[in-house]
N, CA and C atoms of all chains as a GROMACS GRO file, in nm:
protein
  588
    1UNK      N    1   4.504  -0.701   4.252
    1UNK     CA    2   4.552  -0.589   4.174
    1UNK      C    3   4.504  -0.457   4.235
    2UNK      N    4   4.384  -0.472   4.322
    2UNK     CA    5   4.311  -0.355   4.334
    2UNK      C    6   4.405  -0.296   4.520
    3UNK      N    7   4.410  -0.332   4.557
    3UNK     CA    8   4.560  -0.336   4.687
    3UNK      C    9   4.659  -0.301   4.623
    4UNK      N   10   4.677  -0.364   4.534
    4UNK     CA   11   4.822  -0.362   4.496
    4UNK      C   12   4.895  -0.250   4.398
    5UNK      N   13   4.798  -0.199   4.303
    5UNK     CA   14   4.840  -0.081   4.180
    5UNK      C   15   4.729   0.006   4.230
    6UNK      N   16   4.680   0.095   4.290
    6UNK     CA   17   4.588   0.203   4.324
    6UNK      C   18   4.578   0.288   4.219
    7UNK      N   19   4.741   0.313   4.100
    7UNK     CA   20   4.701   0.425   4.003
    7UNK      C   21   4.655   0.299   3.900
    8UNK      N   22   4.639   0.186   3.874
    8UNK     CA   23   4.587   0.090   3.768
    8UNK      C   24   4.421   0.104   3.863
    9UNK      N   25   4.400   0.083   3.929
    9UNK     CA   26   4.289   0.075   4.006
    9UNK      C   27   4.203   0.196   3.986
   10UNK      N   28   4.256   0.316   3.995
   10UNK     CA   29   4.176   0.439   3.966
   10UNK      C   30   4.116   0.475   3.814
   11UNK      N   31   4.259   0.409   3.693
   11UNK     CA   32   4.219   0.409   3.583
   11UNK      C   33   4.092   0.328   3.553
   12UNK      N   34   4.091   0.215   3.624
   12UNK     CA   35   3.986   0.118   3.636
   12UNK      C   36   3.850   0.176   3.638
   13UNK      N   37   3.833   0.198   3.762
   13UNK     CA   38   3.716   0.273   3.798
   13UNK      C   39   3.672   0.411   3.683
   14UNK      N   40   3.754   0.461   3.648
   14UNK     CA   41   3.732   0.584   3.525
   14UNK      C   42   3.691   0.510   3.446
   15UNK      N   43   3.745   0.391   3.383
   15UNK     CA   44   3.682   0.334   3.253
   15UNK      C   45   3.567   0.283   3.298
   16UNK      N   46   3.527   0.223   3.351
   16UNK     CA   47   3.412   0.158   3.400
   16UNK      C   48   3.343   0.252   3.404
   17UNK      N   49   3.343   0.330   3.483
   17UNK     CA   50   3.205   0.437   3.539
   17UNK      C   51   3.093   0.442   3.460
   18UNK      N   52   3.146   0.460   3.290
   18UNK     CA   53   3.033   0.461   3.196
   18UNK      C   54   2.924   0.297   3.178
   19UNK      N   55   3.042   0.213   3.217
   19UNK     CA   56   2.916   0.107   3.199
   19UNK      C   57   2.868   0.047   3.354
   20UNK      N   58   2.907   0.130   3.448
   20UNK     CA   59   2.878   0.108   3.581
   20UNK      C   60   2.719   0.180   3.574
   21UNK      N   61   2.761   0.346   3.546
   21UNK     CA   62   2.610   0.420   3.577
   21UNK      C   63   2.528   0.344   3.456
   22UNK      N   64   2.507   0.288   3.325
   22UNK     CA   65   2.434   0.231   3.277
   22UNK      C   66   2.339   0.102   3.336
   23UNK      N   67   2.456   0.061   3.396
   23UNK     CA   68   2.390  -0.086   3.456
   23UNK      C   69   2.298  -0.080   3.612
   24UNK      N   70   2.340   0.058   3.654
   24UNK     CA   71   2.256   0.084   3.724
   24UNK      C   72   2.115   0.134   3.682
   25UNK      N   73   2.146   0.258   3.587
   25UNK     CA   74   2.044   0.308   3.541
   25UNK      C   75   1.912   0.211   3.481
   26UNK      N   76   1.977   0.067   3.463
   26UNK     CA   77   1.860  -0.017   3.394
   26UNK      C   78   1.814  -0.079   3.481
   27UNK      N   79   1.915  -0.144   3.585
   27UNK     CA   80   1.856  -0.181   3.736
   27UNK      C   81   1.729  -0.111   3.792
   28UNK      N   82   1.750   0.051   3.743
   28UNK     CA   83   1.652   0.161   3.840
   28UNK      C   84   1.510   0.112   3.730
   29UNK      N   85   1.551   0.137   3.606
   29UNK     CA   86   1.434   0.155   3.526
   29UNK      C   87   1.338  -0.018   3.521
   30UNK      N   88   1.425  -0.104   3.474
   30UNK     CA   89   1.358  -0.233   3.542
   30UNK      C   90   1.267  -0.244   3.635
   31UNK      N   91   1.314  -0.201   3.761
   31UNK     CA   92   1.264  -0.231   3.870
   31UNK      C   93   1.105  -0.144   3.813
   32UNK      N   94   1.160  -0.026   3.824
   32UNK     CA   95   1.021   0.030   3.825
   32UNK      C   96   0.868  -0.006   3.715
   33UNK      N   97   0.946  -0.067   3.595
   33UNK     CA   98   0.880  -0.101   3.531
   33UNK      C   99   0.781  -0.274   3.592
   34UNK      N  100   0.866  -0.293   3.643
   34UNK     CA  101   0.805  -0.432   3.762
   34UNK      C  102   0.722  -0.364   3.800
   35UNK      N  103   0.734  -0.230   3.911
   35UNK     CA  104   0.636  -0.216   3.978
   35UNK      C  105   0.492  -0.202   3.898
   36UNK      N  106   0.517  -0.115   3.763
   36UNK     CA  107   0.396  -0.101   3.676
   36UNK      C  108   0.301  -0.220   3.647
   37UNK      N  109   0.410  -0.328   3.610
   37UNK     CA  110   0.303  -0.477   3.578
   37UNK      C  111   0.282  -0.471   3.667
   38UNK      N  112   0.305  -0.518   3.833
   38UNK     CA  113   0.226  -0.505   3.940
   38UNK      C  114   0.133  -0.442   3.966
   39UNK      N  115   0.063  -0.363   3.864
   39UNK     CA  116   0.009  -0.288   3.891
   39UNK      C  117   0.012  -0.129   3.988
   40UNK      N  118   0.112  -0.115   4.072
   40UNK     CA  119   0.112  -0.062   4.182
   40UNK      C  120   0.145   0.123   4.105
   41UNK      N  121   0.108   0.188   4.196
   41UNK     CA  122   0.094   0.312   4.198
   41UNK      C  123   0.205   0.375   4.108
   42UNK      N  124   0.293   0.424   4.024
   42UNK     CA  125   0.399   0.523   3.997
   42UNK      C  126   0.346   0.630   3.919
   43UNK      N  127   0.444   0.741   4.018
   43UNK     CA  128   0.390   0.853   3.919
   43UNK      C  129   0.479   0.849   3.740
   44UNK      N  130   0.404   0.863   3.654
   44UNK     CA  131   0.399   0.896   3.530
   44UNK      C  132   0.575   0.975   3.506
   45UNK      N  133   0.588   1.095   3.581
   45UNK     CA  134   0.747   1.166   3.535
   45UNK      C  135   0.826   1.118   3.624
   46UNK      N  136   0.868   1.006   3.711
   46UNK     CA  137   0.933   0.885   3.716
   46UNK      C  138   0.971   0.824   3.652
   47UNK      N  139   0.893   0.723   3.588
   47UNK     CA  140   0.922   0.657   3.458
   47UNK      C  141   0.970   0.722   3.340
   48UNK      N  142   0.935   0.834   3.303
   48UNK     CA  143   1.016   0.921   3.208
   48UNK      C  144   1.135   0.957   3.261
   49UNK      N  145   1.154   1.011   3.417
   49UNK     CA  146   1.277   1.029   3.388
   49UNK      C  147   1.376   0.901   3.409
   50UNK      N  148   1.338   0.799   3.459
   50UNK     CA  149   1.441   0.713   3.453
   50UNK      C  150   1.479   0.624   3.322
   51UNK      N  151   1.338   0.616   3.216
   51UNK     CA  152   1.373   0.604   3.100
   51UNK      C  153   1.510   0.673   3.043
   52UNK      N  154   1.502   0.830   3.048
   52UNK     CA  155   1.580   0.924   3.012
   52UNK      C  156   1.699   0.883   3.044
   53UNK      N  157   1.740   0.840   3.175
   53UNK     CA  158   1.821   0.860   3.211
   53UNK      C  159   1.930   0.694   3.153
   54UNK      N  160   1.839   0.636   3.161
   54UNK     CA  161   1.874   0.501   3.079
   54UNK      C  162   1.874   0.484   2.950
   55UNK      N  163   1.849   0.609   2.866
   55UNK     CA  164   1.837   0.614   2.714
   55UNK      C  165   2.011   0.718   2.744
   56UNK      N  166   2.020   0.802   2.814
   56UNK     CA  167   2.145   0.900   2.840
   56UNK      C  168   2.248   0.839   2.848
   57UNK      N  169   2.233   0.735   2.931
   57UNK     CA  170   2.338   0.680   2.962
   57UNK      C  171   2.386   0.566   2.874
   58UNK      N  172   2.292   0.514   2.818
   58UNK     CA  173   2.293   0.402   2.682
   58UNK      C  174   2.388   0.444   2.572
   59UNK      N  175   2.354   0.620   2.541
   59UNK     CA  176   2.407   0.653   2.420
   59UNK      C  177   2.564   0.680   2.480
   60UNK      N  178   2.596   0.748   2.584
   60UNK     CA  179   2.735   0.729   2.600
   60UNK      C  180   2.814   0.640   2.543
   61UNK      N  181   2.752   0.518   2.668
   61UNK     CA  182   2.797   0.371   2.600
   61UNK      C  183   2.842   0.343   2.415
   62UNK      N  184   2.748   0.391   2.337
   62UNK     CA  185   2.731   0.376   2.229
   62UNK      C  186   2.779   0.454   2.144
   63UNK      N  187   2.830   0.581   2.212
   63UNK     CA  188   2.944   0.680   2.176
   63UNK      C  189   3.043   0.646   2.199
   64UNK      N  190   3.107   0.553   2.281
   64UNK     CA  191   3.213   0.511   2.361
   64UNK      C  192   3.282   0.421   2.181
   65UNK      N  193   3.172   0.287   2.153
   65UNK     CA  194   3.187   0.198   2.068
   65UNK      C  195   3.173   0.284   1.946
   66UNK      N  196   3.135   0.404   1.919
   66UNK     CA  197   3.134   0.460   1.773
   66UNK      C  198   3.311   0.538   1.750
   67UNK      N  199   3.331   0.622   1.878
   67UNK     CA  200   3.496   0.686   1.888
   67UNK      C  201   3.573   0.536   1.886
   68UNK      N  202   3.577   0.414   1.981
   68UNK     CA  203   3.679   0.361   1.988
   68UNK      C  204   3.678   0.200   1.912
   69UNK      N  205   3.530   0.173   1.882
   69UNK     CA  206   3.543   0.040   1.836
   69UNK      C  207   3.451   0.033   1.702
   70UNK      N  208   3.379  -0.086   1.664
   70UNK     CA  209   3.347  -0.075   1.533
   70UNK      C  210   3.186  -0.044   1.474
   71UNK      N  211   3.139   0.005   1.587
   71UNK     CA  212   2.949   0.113   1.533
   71UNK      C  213   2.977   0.198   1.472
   72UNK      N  214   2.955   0.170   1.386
   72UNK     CA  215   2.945   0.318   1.282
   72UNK      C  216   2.840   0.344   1.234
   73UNK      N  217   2.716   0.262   1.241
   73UNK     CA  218   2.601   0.315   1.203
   73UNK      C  219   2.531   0.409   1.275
   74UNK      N  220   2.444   0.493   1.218
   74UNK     CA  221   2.401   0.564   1.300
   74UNK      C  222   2.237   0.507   1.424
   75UNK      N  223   2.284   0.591   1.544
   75UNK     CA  224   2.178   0.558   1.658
   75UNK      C  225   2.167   0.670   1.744
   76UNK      N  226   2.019   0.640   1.744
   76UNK     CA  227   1.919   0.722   1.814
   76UNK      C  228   1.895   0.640   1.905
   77UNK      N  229   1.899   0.638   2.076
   77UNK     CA  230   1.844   0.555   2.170
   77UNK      C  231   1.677   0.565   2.197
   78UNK      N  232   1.704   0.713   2.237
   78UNK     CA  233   1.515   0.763   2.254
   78UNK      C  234   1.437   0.753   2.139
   79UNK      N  235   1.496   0.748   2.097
   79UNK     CA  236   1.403   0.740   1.918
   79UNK      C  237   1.410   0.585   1.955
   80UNK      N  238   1.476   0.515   1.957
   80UNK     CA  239   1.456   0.361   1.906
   80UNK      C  240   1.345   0.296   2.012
   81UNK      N  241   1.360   0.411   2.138
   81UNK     CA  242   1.253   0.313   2.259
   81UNK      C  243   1.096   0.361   2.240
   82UNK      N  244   1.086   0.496   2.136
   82UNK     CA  245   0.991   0.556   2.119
   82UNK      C  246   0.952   0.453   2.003
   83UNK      N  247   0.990   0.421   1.906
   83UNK     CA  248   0.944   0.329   1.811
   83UNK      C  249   0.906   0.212   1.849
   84UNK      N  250   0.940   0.151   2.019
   84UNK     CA  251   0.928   0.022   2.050
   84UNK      C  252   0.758   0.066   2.130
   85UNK      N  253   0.761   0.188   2.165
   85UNK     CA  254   0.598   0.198   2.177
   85UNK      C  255   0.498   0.237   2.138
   86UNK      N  256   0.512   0.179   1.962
   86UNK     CA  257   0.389   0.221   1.889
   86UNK      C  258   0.298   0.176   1.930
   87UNK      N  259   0.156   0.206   1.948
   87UNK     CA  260   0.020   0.106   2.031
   87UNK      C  261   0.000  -0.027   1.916
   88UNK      N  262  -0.032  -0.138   1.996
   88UNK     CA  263  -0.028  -0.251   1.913
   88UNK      C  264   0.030  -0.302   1.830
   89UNK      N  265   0.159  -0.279   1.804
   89UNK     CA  266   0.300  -0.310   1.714
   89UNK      C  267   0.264  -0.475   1.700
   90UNK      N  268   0.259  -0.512   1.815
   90UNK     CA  269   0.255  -0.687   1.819
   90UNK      C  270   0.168  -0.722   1.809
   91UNK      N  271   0.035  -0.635   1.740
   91UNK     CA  272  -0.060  -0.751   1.640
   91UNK      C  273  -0.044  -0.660   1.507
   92UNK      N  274   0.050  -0.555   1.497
   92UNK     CA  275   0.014  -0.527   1.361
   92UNK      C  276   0.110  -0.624   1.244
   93UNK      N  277   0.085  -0.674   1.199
   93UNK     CA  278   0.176  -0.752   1.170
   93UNK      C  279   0.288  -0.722   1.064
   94UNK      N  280   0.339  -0.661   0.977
   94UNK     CA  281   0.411  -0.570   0.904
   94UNK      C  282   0.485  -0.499   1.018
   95UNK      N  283   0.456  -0.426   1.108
   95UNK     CA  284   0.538  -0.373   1.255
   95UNK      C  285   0.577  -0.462   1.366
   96UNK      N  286   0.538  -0.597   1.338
   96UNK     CA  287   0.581  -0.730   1.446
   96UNK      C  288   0.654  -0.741   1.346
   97UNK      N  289   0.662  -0.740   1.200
   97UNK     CA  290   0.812  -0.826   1.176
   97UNK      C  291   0.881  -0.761   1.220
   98UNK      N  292   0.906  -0.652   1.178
   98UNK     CA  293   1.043  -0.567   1.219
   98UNK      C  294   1.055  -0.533   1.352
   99UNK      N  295   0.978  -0.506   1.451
   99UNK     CA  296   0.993  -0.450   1.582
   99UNK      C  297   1.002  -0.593   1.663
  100UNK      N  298   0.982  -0.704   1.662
  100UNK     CA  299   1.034  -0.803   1.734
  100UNK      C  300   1.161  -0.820   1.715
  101UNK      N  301   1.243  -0.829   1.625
  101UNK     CA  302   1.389  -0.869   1.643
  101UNK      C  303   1.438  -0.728   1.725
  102UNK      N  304   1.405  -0.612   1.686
  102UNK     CA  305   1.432  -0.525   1.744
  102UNK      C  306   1.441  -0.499   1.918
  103UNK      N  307   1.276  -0.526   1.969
  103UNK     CA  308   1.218  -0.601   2.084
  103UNK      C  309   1.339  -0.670   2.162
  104UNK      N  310   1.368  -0.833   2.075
  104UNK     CA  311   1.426  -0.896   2.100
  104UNK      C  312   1.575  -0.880   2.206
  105UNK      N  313   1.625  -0.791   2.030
  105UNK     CA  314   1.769  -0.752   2.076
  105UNK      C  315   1.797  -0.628   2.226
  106UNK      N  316   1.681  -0.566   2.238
  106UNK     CA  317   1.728  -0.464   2.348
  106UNK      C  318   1.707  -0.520   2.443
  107UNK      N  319   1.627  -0.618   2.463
  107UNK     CA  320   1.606  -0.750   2.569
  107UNK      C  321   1.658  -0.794   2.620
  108UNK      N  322   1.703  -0.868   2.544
  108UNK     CA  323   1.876  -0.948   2.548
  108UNK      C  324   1.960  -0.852   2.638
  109UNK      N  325   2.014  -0.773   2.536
  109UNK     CA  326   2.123  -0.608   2.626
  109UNK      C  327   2.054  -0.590   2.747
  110UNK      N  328   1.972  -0.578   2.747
  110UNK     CA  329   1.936  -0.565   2.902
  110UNK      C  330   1.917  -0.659   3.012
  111UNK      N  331   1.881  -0.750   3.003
  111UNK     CA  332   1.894  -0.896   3.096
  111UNK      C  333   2.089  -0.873   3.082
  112UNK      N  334   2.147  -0.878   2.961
  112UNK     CA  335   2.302  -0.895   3.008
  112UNK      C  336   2.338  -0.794   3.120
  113UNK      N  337   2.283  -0.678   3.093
  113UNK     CA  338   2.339  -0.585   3.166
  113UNK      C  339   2.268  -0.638   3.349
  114UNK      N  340   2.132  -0.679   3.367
  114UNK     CA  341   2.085  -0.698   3.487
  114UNK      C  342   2.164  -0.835   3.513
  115UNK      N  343   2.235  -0.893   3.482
  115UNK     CA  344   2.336  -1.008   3.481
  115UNK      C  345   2.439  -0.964   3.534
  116UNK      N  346   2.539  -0.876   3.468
  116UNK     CA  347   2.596  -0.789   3.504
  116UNK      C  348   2.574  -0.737   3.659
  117UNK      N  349   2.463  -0.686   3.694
  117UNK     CA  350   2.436  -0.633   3.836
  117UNK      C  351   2.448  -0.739   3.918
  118UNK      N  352   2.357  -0.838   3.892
  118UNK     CA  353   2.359  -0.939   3.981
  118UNK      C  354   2.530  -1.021   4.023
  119UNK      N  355   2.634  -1.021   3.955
  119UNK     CA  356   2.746  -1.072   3.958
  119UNK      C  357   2.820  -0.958   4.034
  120UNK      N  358   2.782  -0.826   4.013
  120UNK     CA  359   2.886  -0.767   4.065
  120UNK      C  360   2.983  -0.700   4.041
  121UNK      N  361   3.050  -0.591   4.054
  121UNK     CA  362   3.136  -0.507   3.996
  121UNK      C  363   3.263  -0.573   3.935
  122UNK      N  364   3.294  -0.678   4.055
  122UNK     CA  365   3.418  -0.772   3.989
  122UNK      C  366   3.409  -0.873   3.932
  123UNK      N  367   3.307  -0.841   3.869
  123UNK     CA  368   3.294  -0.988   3.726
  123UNK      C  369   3.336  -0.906   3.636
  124UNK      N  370   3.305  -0.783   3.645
  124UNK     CA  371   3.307  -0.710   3.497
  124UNK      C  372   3.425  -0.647   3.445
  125UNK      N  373   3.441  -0.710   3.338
  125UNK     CA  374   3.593  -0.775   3.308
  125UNK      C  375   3.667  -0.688   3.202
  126UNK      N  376   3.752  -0.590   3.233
  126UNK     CA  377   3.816  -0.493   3.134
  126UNK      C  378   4.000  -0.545   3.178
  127UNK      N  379   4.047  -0.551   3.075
  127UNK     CA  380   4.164  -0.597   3.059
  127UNK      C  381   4.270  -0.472   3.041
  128UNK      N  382   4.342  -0.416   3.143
  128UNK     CA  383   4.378  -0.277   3.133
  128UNK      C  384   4.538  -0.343   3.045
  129UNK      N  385   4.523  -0.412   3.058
  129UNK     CA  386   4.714  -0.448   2.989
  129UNK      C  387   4.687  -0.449   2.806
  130UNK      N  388   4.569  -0.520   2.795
  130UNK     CA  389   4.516  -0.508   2.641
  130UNK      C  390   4.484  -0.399   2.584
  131UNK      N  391   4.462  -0.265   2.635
  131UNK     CA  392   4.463  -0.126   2.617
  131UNK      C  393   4.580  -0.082   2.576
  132UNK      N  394   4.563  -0.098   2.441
  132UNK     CA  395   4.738  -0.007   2.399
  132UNK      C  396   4.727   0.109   2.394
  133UNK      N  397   4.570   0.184   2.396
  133UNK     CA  398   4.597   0.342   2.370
  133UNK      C  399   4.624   0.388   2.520
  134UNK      N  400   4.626   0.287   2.656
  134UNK     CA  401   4.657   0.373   2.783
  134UNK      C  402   4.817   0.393   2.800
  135UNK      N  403   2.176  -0.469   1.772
  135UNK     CA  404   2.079  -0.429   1.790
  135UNK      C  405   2.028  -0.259   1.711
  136UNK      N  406   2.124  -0.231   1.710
  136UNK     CA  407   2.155  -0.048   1.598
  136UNK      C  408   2.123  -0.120   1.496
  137UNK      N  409   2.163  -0.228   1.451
  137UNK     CA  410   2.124  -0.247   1.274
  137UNK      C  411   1.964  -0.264   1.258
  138UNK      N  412   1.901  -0.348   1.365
  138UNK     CA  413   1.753  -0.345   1.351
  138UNK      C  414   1.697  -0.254   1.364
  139UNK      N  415   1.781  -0.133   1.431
  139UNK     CA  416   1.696  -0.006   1.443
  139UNK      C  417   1.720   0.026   1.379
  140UNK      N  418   1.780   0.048   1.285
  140UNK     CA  419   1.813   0.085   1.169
  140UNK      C  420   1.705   0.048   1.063
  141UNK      N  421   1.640  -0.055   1.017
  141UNK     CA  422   1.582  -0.058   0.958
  141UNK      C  423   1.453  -0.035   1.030
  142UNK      N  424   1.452  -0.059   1.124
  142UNK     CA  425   1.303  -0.015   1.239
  142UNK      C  426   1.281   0.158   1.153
  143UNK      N  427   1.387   0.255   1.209
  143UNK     CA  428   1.341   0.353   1.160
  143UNK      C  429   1.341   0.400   1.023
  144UNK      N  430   1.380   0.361   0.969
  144UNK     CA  431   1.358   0.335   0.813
  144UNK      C  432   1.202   0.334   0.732
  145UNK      N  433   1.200   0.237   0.862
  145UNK     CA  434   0.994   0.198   0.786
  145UNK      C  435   0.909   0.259   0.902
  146UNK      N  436   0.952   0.276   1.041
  146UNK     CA  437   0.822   0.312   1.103
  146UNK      C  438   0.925   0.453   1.217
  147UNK      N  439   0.992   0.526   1.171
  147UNK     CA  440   1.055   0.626   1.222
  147UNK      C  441   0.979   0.704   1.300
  148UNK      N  442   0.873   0.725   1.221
  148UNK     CA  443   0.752   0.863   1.272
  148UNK      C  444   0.611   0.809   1.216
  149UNK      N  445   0.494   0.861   1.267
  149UNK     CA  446   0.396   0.846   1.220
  149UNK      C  447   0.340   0.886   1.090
  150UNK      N  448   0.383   0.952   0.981
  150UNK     CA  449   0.428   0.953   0.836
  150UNK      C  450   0.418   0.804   0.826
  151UNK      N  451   0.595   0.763   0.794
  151UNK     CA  452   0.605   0.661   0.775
  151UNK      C  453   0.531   0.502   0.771
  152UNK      N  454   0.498   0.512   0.983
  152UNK     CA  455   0.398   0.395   0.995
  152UNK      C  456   0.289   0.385   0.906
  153UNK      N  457   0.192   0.523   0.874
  153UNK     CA  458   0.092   0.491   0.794
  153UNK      C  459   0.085   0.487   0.648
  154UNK      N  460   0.216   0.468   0.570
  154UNK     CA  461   0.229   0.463   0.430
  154UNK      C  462   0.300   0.298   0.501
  155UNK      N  463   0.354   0.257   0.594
  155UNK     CA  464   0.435   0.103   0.566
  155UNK      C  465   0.318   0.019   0.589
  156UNK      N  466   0.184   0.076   0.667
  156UNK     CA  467   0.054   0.025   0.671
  156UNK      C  468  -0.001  -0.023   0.509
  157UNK      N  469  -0.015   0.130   0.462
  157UNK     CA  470  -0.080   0.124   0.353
  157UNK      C  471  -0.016   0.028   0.250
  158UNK      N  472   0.105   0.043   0.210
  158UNK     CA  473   0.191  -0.037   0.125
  158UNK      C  474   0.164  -0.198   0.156
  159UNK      N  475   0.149  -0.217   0.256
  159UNK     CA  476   0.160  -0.356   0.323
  159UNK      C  477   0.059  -0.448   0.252
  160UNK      N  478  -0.103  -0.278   0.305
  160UNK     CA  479  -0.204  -0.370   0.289
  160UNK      C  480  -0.221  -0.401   0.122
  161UNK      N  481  -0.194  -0.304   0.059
  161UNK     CA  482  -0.165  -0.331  -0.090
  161UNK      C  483  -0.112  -0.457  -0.174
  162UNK      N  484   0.020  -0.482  -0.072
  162UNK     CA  485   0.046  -0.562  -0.169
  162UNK      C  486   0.001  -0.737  -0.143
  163UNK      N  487  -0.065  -0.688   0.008
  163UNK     CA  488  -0.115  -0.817   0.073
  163UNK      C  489  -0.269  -0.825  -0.026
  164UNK      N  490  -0.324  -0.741  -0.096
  164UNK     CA  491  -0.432  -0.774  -0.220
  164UNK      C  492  -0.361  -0.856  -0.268
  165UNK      N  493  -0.265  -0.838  -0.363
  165UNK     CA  494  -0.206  -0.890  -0.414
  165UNK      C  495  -0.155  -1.049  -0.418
  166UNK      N  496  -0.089  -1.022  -0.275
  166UNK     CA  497  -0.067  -1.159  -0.246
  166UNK      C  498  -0.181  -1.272  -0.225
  167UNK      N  499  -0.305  -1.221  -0.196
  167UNK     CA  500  -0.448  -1.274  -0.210
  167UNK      C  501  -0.470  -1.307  -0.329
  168UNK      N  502  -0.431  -1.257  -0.400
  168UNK     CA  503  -0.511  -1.343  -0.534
  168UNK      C  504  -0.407  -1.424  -0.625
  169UNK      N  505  -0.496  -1.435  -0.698
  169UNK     CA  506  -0.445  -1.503  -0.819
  169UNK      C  507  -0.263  -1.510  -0.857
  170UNK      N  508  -0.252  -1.349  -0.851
  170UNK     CA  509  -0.082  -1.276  -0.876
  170UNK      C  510   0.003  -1.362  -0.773
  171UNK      N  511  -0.030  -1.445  -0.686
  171UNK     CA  512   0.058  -1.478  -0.571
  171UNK      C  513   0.202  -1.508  -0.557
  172UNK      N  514   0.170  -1.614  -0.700
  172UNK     CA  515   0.327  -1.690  -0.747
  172UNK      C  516   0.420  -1.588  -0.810
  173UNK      N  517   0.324  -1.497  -0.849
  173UNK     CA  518   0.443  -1.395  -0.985
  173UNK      C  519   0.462  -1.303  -0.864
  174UNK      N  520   0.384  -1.250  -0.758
  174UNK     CA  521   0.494  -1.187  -0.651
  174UNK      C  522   0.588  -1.255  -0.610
  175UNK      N  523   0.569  -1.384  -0.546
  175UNK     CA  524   0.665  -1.433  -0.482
  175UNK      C  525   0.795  -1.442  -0.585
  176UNK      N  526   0.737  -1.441  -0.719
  176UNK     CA  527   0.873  -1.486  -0.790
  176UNK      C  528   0.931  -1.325  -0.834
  177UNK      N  529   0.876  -1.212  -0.812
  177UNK     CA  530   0.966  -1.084  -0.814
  177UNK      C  531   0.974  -1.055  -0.970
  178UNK      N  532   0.796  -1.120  -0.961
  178UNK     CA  533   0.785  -1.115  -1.117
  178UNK      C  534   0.806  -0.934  -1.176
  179UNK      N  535   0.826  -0.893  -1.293
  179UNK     CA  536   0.926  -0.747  -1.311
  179UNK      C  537   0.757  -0.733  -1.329
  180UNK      N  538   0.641  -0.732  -1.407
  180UNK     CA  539   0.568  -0.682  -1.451
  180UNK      C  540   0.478  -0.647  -1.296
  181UNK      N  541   0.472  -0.718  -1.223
  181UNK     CA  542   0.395  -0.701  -1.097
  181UNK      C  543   0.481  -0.610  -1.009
  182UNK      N  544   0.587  -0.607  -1.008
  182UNK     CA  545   0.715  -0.506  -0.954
  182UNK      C  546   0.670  -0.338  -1.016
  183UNK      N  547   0.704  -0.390  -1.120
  183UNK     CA  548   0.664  -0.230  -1.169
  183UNK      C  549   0.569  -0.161  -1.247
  184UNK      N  550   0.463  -0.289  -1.262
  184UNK     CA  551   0.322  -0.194  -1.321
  184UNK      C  552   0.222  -0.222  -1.249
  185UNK      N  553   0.250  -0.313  -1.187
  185UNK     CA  554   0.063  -0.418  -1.081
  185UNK      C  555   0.104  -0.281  -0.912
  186UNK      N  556   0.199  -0.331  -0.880
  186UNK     CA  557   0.201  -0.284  -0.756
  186UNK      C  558   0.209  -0.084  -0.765
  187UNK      N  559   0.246  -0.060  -0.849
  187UNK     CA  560   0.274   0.150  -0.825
  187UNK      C  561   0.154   0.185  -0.857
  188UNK      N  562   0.040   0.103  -0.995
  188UNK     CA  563  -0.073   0.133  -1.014
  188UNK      C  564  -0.177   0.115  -0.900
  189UNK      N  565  -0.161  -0.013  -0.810
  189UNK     CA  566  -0.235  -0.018  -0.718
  189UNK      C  567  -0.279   0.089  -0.640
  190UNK      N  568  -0.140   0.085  -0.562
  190UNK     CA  569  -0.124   0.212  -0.509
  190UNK      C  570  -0.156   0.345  -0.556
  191UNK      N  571  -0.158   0.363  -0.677
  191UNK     CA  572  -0.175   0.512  -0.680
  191UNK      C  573  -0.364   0.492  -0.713
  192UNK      N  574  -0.396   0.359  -0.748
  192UNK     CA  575  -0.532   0.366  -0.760
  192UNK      C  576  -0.602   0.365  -0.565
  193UNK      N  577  -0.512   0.324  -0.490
  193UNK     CA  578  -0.599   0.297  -0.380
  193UNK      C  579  -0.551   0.445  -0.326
  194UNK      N  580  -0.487   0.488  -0.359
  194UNK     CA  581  -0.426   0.621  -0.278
  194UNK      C  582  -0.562   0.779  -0.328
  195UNK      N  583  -0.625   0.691  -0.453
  195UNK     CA  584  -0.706   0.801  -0.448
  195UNK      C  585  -0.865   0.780  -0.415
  196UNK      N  586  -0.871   0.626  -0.355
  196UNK     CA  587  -1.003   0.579  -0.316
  196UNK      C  588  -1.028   0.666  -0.211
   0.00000   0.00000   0.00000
């Protein structure tokens, strides 16, 4: 298809972009967070900004599903990753109930999304014919 | 994952919050220590609304 329709192909790439730069952005922030358990050197406004930039790009995403699909609750990204680093959450126990499923779930989203990387741009599967608003 | 944050920030939004969902906790975990155990678990009305707001307002001024 991608040879063959160039203006279906360009629409392609436009829709994607938003969950392209996300899946990178967690790729970047991942990694670096590896390097931290490793112990190894990072400077401090690194990690903030690639947090940022993976909380920025999250909420798009999540703006995307509030205009076109069915989130309607309200979300805060940086707020929700700031709540995931209260000191000792996971022995307080009243803040382990609730912040583990929480924990859990952004976990999950994120291994899918580093899943996502690992497969490759053409796994990731948008159905331009099922788009009735194009 | 929005719905758990959802209630995430609900109870521990800001540091306000965390230290009253602390306090409340440890309150009613007295509670659940003693004797009262069964009539919490059972959502007994008298422990709902006279054991547990008195607690609190008695430990809130210890």
């Amino acid at each position: 298809m991608k040879a063959i329709y160039p203006e279906m192909t360009a629409i392609h790439n436009q829709a994607m972009e938003p969950l392209n730069k996300l899946i990178d952005a967690n790729v970047n922030y991942y990694r670096l967070e590896q390097m931290i358990k490793e112990k190894r050197e990072v400077p401090i406004f690194r990690k903030n900004a690639l947090e940022l930039e993976f909380c920025n790009h999250f909420t798009v995403i999540c703006n995307i599903f509030r205009d076109f699909g069915v989130l309607k609750d309200h979300f805060d990204i940086v707020q929700m990753m700031k709540t995931l680093k209260i000191e000792d959450w996971k022995i307080i126990t009243p803040f382990a109930y609730y912040l583990t499923p929480l924990h859990s779930a952004i976990t999950t989203v994120r291994d899918s999304l580093r899943t996502m990387h690992k497969n490759g741009p053409l796994m990731r599967k948008y159905i331009i014919e099922k788009n009735e608003d194009l | 994952m929005v719905k758990k944050d959802l209630v995430a920030q609900w109870l521990m939004g800001d540091e306000l919050k965390q230290d009253q969902f602390k306090f409340f906790y440890d309150t009613v975990k007295i509670i659940y220590d003693c004797a009262l155990r069964d009539k919490l678990l059972a959502a007994d009305p008298e422990v709902i609304n006279y054991v547990i707001p008195k607690l609190i307002a008695y430990r809130a001024l210890m």
